[in-house]
Backbone as ProteinMPNN parsed JSONL, in Angstrom:
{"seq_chain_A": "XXXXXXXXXXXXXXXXXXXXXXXXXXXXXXXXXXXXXXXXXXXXXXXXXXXXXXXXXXXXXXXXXXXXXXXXXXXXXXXXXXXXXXXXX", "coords_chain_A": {"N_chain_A": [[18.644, -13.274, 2.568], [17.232, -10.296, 2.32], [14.003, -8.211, 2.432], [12.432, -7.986, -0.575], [11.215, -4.834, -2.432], [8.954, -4.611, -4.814], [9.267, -2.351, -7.097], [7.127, -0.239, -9.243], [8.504, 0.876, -11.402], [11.028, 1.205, -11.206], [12.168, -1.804, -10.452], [12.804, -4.791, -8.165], [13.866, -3.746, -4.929], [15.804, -3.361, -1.593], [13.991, -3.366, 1.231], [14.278, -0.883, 2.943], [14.686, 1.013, 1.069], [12.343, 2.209, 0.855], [9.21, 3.628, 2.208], [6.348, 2.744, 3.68], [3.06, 3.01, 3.572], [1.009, 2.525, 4.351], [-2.486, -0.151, 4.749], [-4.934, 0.122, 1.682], [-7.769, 1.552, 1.569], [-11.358, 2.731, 1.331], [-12.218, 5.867, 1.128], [-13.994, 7.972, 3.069], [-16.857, 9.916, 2.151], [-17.153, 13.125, 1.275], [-19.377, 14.738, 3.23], [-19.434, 13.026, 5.18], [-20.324, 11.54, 8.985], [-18.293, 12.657, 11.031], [-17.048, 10.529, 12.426], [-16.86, 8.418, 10.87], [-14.898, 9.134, 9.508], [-12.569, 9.5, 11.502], [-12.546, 6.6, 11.822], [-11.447, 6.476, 9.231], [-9.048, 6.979, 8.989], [-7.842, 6.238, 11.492], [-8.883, 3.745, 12.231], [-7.663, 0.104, 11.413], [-7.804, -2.514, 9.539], [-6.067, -4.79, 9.684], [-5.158, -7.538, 9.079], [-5.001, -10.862, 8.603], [-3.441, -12.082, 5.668], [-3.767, -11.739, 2.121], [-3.104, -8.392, 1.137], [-3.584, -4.905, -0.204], [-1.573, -2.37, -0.299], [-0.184, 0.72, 0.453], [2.503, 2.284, -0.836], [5.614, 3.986, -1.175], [8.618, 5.256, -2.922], [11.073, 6.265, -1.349], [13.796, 6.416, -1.935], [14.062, 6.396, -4.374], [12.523, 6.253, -7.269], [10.596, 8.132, -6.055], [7.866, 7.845, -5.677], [4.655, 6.882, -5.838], [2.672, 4.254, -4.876], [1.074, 1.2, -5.952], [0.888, -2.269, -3.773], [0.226, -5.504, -3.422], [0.489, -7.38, -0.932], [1.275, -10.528, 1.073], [0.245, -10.54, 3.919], [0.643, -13.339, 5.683], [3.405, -14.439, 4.935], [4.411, -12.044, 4.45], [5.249, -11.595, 1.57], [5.767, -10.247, -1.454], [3.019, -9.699, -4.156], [2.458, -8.602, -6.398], [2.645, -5.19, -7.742], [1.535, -1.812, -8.819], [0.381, 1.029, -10.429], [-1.58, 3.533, -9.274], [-3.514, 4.233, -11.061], [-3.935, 1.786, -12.564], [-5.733, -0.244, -13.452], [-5.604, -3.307, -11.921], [-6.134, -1.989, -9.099], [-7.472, -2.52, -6.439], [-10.619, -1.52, -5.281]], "CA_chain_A": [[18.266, -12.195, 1.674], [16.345, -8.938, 2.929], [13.115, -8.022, 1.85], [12.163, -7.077, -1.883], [10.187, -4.882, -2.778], [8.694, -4.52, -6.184], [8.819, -0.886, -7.678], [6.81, -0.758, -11.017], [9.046, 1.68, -12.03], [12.751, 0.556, -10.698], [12.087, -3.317, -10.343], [12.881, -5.253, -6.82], [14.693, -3.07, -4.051], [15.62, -3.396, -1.003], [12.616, -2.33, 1.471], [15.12, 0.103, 3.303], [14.422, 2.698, -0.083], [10.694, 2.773, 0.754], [8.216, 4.468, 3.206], [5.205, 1.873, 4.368], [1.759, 4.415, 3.641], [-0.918, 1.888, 5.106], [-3.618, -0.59, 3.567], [-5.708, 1.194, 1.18], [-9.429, 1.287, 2.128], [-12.305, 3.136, 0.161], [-12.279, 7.512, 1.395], [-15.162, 8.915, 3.302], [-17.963, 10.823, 1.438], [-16.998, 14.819, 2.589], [-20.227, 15.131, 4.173], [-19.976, 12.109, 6.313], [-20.028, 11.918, 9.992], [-16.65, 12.864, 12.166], [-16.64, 9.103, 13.13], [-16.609, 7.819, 9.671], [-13.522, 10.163, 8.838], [-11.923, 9.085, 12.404], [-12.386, 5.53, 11.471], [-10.482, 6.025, 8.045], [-7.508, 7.801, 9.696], [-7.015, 5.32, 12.512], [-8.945, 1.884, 12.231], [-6.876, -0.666, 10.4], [-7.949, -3.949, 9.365], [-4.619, -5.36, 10.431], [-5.907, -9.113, 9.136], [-3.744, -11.477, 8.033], [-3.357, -12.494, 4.134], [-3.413, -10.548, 1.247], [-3.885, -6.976, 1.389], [-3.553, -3.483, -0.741], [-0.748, -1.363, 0.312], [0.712, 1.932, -0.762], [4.195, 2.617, -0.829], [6.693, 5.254, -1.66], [9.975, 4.346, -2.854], [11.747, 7.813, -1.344], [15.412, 6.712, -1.699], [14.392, 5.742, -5.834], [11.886, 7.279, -8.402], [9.942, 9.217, -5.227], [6.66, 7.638, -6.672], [3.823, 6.294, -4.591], [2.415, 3.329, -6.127], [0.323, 0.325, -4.532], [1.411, -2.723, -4.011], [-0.349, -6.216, -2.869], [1.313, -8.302, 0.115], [0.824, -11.038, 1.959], [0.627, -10.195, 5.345], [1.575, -13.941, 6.812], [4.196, -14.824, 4.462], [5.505, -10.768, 3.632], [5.54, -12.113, 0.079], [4.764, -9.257, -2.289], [2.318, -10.271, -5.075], [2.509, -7.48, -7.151], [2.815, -3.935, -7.98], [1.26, -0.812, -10.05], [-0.21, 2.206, -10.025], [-2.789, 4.011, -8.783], [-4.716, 4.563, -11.497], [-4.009, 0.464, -12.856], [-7.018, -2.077, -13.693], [-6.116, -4.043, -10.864], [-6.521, -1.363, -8.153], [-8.958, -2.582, -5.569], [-11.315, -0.03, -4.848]], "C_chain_A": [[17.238, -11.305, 2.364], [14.824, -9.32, 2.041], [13.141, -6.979, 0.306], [10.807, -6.04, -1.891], [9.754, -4.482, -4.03], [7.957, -2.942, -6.673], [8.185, -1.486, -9.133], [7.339, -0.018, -11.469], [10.778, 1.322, -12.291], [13.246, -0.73, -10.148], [12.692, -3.55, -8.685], [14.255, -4.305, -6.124], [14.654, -3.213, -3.051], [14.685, -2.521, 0.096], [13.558, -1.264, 2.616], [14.591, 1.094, 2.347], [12.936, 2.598, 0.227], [10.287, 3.023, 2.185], [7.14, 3.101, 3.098], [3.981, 3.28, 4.106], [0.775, 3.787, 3.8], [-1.379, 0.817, 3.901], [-4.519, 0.519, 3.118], [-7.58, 0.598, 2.253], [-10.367, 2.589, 1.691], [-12.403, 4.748, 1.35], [-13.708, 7.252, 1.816], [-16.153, 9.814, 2.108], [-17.357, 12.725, 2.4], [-17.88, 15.132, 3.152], [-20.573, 13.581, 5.051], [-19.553, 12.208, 7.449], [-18.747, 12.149, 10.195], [-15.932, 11.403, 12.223], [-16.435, 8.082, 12.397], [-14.872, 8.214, 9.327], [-12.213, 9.668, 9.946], [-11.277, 7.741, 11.846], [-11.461, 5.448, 10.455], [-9.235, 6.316, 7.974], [-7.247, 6.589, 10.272], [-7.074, 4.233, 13.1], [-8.382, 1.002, 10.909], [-7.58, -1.829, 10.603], [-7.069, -5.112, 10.362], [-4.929, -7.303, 10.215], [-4.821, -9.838, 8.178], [-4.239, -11.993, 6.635], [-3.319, -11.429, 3.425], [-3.999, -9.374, 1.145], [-3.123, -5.784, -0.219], [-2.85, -2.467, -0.031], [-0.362, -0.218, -0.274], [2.054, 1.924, -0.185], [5.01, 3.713, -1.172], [8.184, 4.894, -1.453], [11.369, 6.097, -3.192], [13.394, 7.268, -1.621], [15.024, 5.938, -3.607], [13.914, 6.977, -6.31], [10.875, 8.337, -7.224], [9.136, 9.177, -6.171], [5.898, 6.815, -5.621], [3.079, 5.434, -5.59], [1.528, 1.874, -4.941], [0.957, -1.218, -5.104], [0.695, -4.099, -3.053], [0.798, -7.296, -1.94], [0.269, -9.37, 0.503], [1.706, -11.06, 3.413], [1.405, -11.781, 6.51], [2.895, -14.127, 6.622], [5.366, -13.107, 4.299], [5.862, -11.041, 2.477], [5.037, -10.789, -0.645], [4.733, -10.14, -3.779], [2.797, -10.03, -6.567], [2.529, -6.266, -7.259], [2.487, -3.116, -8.815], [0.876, -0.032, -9.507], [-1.038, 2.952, -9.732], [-3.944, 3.784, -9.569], [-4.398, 3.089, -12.499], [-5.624, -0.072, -12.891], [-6.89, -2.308, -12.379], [-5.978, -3.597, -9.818], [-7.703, -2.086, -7.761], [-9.755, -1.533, -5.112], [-12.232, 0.111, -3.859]], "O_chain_A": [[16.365, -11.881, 3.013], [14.58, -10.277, 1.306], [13.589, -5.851, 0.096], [9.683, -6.334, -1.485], [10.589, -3.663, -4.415], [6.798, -2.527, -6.655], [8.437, -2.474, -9.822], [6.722, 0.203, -12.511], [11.446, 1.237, -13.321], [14.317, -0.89, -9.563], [13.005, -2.556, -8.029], [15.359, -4.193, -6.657], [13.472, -3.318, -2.723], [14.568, -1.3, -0.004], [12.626, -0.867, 3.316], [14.017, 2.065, 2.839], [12.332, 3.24, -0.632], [10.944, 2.668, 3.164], [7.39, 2.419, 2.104], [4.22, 4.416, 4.515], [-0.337, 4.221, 3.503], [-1.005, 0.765, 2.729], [-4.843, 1.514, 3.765], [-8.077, -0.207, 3.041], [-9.732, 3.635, 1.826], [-12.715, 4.47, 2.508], [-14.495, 6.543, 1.189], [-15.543, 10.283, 1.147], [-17.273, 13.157, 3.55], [-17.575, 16.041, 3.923], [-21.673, 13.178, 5.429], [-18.493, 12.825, 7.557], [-18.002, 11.724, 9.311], [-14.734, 11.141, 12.117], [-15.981, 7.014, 12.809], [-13.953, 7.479, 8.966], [-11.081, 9.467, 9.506], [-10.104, 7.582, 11.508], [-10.627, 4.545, 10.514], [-8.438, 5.997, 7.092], [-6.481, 5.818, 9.694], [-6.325, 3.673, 13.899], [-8.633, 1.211, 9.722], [-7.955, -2.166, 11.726], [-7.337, -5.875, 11.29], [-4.886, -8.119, 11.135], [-4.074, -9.403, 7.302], [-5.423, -12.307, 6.512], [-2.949, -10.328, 3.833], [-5.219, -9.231, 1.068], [-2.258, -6.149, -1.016], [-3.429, -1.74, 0.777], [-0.205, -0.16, -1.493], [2.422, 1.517, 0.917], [4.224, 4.499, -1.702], [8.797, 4.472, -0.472], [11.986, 6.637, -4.111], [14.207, 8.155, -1.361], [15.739, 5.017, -4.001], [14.307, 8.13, -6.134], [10.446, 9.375, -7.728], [9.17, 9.859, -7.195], [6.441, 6.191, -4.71], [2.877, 5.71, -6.772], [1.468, 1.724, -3.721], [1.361, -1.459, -6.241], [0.575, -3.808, -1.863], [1.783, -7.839, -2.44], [-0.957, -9.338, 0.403], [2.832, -11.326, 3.834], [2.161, -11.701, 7.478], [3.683, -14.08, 7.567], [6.582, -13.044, 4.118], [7.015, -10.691, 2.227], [3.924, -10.34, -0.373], [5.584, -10.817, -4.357], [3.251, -10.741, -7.463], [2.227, -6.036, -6.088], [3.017, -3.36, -9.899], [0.841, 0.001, -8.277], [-1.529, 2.941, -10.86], [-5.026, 3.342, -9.181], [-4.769, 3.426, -13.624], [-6.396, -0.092, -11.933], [-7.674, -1.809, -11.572], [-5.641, -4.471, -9.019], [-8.701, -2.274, -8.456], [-9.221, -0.63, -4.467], [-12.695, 1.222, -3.6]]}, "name": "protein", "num_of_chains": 1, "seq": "XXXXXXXXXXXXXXXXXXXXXXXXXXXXXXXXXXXXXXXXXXXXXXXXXXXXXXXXXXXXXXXXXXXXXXXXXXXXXXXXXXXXXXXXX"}
C-alpha cells in the first residue's frame, strides 16, 4: 500500500495528490536581523520523530492544511487546519 495522506477535508489520499510545504516553525519579527529571516527560509530541523508539516492537496480541494508526521515511521498522526486548537505554534 502507498502512502496516505490525511486531508481534513477529502479523507486519506494517495500522497501523489499533494505538494510537501516544509515543517512549520514560528515567522521572524519584520524588524529582525537578515540572518534570522535567512535561517527561517533555509535551516530545517530535519530531526527525526514527530513533526508539524504543511501540505497542499493540489490534485483535491487545493487547500493547505497542516498535518503531524512521524518522521521515522512516515506515519501521519493527524490533520487540520491552520487556524485549529492543536496547531503548534
Amino acid at each position: 500500500m502507498s502512502l496516505l495522506v490525511p486531508c481534513p477535508n477529502c479523507g486519506p489520499r494517495e500522497f501523489t495528490e499533494f505538494s510537501y510545504g516544509g515543517e512549520t516553525k514560528a515567522r521572524p519579527k519584520p524588524d529582525a536581523p537578515i540572518e534570522k529571516l535567512a535561517e527561517y527560509l533555509y535551516v530545517m530541523r530535519n530531526a527525526s520523530g514527530t513533526q508539524q508539516e504543511w501540505w497542499y492537496h493540489r490534485a483535491g480541494c487545493h487547500s493547505w492544511f497542516l498535518a503531524r508526521r512521524d518522521t521515522v515511521t512516515n506515519k501521519f498522526l493527524d490533520s487540520y487546519w491552520p487556524e485549529d486548537s492543536r496547531r503548534v505554534r
